[in-house]
KEKE-670880 format. One record per residue (C-alpha): x, y, z; residue in three letters. Coordinates in steps of 0.25 Angstrom, whole numbers, plus 5000, padded with zeros to 4 digits. Layout:
% residues N
> X, Y, Z, ALA
...
***
This chain:
% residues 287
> 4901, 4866, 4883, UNK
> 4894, 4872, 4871, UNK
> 4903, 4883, 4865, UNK
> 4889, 4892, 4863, UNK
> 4886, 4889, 4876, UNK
> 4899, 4890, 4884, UNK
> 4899, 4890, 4902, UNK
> 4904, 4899, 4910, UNK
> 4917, 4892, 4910, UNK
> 4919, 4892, 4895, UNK
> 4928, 4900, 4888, UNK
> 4920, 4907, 4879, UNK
> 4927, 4907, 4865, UNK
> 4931, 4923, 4862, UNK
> 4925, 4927, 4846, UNK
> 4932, 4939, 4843, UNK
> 4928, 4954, 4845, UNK
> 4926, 4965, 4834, UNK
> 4939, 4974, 4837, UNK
> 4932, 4985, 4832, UNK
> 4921, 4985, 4843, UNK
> 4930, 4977, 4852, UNK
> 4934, 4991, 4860, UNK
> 4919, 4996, 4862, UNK
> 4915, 4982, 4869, UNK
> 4926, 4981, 4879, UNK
> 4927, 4996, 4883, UNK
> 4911, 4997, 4883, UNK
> 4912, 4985, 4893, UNK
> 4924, 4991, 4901, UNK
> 4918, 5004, 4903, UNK
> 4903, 4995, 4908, UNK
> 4913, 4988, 4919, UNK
> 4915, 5001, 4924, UNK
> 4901, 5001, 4930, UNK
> 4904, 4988, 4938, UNK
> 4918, 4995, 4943, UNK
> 4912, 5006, 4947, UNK
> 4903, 4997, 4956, UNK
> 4915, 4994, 4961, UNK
> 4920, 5007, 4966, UNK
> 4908, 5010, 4972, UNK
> 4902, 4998, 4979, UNK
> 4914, 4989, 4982, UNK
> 4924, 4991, 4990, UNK
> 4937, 4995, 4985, UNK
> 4949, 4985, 4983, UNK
> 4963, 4987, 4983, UNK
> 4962, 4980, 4968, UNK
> 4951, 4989, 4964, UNK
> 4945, 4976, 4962, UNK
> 4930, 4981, 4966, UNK
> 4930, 4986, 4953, UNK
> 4932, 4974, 4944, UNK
> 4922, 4964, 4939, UNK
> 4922, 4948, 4937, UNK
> 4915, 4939, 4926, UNK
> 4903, 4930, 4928, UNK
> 4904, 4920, 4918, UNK
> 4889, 4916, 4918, UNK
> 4884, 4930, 4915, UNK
> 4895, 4933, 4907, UNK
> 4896, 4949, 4915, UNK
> 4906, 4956, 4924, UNK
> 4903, 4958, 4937, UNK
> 4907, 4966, 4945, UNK
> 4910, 4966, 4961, UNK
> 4898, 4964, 4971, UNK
> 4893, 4974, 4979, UNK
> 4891, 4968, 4992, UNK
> 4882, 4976, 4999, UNK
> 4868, 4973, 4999, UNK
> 4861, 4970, 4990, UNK
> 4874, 4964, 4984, UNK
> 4875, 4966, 4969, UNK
> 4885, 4965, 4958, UNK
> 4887, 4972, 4943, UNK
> 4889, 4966, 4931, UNK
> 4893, 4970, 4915, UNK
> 4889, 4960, 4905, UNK
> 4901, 4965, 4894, UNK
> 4894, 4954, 4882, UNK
> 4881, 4962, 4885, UNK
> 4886, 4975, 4890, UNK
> 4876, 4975, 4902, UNK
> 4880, 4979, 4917, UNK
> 4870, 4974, 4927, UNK
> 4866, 4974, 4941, UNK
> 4865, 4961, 4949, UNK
> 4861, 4951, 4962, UNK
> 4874, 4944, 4969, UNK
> 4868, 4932, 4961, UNK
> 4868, 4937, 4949, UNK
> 4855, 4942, 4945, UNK
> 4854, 4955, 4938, UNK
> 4847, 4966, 4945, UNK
> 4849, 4977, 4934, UNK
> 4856, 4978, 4920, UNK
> 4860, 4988, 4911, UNK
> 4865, 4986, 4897, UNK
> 4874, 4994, 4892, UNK
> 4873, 4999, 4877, UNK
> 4869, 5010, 4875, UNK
> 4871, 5017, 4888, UNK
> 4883, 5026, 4895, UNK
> 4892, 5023, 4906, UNK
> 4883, 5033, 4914, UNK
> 4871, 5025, 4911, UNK
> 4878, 5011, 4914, UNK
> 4885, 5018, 4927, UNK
> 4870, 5024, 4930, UNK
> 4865, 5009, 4929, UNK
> 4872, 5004, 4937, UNK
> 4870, 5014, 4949, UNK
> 4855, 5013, 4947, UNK
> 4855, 4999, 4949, UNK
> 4864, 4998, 4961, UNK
> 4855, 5008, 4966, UNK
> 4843, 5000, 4964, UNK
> 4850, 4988, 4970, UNK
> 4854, 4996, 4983, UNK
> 4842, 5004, 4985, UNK
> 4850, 5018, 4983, UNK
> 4849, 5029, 4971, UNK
> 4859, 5026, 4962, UNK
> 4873, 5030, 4967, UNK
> 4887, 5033, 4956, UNK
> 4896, 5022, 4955, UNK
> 4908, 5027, 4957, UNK
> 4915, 5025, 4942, UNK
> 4928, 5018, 4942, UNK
> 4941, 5028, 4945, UNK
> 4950, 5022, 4934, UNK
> 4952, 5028, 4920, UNK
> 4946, 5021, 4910, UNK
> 4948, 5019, 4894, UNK
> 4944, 5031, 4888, UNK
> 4931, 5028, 4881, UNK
> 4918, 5036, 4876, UNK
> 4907, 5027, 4887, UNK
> 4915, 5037, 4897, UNK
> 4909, 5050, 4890, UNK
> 4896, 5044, 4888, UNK
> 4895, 5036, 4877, UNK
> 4886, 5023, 4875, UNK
> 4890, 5009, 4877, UNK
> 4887, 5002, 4863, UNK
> 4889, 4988, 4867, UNK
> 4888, 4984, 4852, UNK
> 4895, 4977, 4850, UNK
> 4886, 4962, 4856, UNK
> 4899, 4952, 4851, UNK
> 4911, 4960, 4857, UNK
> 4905, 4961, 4870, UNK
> 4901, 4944, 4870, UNK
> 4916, 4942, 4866, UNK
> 4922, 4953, 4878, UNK
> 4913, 4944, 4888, UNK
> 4919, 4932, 4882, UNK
> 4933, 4939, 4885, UNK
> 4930, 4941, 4900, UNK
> 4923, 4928, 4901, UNK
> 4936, 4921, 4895, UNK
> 4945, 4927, 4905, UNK
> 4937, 4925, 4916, UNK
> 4937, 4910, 4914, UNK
> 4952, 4909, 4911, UNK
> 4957, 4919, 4923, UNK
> 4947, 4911, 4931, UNK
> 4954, 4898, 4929, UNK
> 4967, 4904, 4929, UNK
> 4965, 4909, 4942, UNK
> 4960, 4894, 4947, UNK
> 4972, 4889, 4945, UNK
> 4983, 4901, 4948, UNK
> 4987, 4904, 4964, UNK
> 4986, 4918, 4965, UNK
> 4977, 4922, 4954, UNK
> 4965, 4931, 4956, UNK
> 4951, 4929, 4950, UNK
> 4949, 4937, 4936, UNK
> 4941, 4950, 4938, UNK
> 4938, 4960, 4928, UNK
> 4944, 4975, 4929, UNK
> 4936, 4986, 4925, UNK
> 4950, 4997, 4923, UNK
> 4956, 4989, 4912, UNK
> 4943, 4979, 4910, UNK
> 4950, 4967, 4911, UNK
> 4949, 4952, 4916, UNK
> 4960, 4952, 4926, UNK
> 4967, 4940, 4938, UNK
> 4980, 4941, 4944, UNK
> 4990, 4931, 4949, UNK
> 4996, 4936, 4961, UNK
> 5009, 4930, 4964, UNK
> 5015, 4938, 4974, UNK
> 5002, 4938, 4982, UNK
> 5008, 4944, 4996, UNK
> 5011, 4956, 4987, UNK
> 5003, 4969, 4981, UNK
> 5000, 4968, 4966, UNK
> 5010, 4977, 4963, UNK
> 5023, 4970, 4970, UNK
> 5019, 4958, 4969, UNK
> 5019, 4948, 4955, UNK
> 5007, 4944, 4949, UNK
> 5000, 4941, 4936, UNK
> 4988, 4948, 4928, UNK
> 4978, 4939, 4920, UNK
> 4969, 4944, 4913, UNK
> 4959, 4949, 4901, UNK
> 4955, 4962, 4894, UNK
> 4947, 4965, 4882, UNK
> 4957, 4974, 4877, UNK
> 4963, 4988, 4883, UNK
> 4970, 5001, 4878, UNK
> 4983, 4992, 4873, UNK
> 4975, 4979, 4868, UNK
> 4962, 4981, 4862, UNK
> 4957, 4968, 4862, UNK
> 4955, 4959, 4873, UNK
> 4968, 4952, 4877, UNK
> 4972, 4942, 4890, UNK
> 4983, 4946, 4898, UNK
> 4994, 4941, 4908, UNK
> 5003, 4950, 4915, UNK
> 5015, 4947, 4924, UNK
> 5017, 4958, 4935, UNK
> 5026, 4964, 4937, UNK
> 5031, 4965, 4922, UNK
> 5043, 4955, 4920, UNK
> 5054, 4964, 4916, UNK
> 5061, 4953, 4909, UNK
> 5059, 4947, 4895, UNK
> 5045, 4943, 4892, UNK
> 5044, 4927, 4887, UNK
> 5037, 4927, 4874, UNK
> 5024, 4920, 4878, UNK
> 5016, 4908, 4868, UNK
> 5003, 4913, 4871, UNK
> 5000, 4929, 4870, UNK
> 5012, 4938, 4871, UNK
> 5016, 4950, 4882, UNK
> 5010, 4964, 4882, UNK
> 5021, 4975, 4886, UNK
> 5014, 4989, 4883, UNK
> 5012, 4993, 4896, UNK
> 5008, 4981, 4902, UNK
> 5017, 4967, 4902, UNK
> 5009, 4956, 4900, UNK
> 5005, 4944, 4891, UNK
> 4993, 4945, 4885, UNK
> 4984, 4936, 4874, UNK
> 4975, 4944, 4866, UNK
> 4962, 4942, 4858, UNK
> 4966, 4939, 4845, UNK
> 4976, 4931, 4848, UNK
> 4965, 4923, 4857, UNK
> 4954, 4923, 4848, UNK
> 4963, 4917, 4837, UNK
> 4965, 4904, 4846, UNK
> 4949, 4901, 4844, UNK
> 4944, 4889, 4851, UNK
> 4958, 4888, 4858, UNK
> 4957, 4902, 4864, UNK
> 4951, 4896, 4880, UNK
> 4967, 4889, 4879, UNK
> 4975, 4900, 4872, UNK
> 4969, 4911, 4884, UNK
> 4973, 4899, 4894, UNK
> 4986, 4898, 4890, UNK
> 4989, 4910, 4888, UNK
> 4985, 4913, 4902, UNK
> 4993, 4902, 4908, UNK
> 5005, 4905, 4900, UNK
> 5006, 4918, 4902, UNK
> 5004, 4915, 4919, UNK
> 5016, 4907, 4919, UNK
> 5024, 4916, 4911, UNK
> 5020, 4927, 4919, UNK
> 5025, 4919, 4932, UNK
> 5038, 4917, 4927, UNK
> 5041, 4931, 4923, UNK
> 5037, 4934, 4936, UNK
> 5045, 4923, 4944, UNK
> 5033, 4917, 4949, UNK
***
């Protein structure tokens, strides 16, 4: 396959990111997820999980999307994070209304979004009800414009997502146990689980986060992670790939630089690391 013209199934090769700017693109494109959440709480029915809330990745159009409504006319939402443009659209996939996003408030992009479900359902626009949990503090809360300036930051965050989905997705073909990977609009991560005590709740019972963020409060940039619950209170094993994260959470984690430096080898060094860091996490946890 031509590397300018890579398939769905292709790793798509990660350029880099201007760390500067880095912070605007991935909280602008978290706080634009909260529109599809919000779908969520208002339109599907709640799960134990929370999991009406979170989105999944469509590798053709390169856009999140977030869960059906499934009454009819059936729909679905979506936010293009490499354009920064949420949208309205059929069961198959055709877009019924769009809406981009620089430029405009999170009122505006909320106000969007009810008009056209309005429009799609036959009813005046009705409030979404905005997700419950407290979010980063950032100014598109108050009223501030989404600047979505920054057009080469917001390809590479979508090469991120598109990236994790393809590795967790494989991953996941292959593990007993494992969940597919969604997209979580709290912490706006790319997320699986490996259940493996699976007759008990996630709280007794052992199991193993996967998973991808573009960067948070403790790392900025964008960073893969692997997490053994519960924490091993033992000696953590030094690991070849990666290294373990103890500041509030425990867990290994791979970050950006170290896997942008790998260049045309990083597809193999995110794999490994993954794989690597499963089994040691198996055997802290005597699984």
């Amino acid at each position: 396959m031509n590397a300018n013209h890579p398939s769905a199934l292709d790793w798509r090769a990660l350029e880099g990111f201007d760390a500067n700017t880095w912070s605007v693109v991935r909280e602008e494109a978290h706080w634009a997820m909260q529109v599809l959440a919000a779908i969520g709480y208002s339109h599907i029915e709640p799960a134990d999980d929370d999991s009406q809330s979170n989105a999944g990745w469509v590798d053709g159009m390169q856009i999140l999307v977030g869960r059906r409504i499934e009454r009819e006319p059936e729909c679905f939402a979506s936010l293009s994070p490499s354009r920064m443009i949420l949208a309205l659209h059929e069961p198959g996939g055709e877009t019924l209304d769009e809406f981009a996003l620089a430029g405009a408030t999170l009122d505006e992009a909320y106000a969007f979004m009810e008009s056209a479900l309005g429009r799609r359902y036959g009813a005046d626009p009705a409030p979404l009800n905005r997700p419950p949990y407290e979010m980063p503090r950032q100014a598109l809360a108050t009223g501030k414009q989404f600047v979505s300036a920054d057009a080469s930051g917001q390809e590479e965050l979508a090469r991120w997502f598109h990236n994790a989905n393809l590795a967790m997705r494989d991953l996941r073909a292959r593990t007993d146990g494992a969940t597919g990977p969604r997209v979580w609009p709290h912490h706006f991560d790319m997320g699986m689980l490996i259940s493996l005590d699976p007759d008990h709740d996630a709280e007794s019972g052992r199991s193993i986060g996967i998973g991808m963020t573009p960067g948070d409060a403790s790392l900025p940039a964008p960073y893969w992670y692997v997490n053994p619950w519960p924490a091993p209170k033992v000696e953590l094993p030094a690991a070849r790939i990666g290294q373990w994260h103890r500041e509030g959470w425990t867990g290994l984690v791979l970050d950006a630089k170290t896997l942008l430096e790998a260049g045309d080898a990083q597809e193999e060094l995110c794999r490994s690391f993954l794989d690597e860091s499963v089994a040691m996490c198996r055997g802290l946890l005597g699984a």
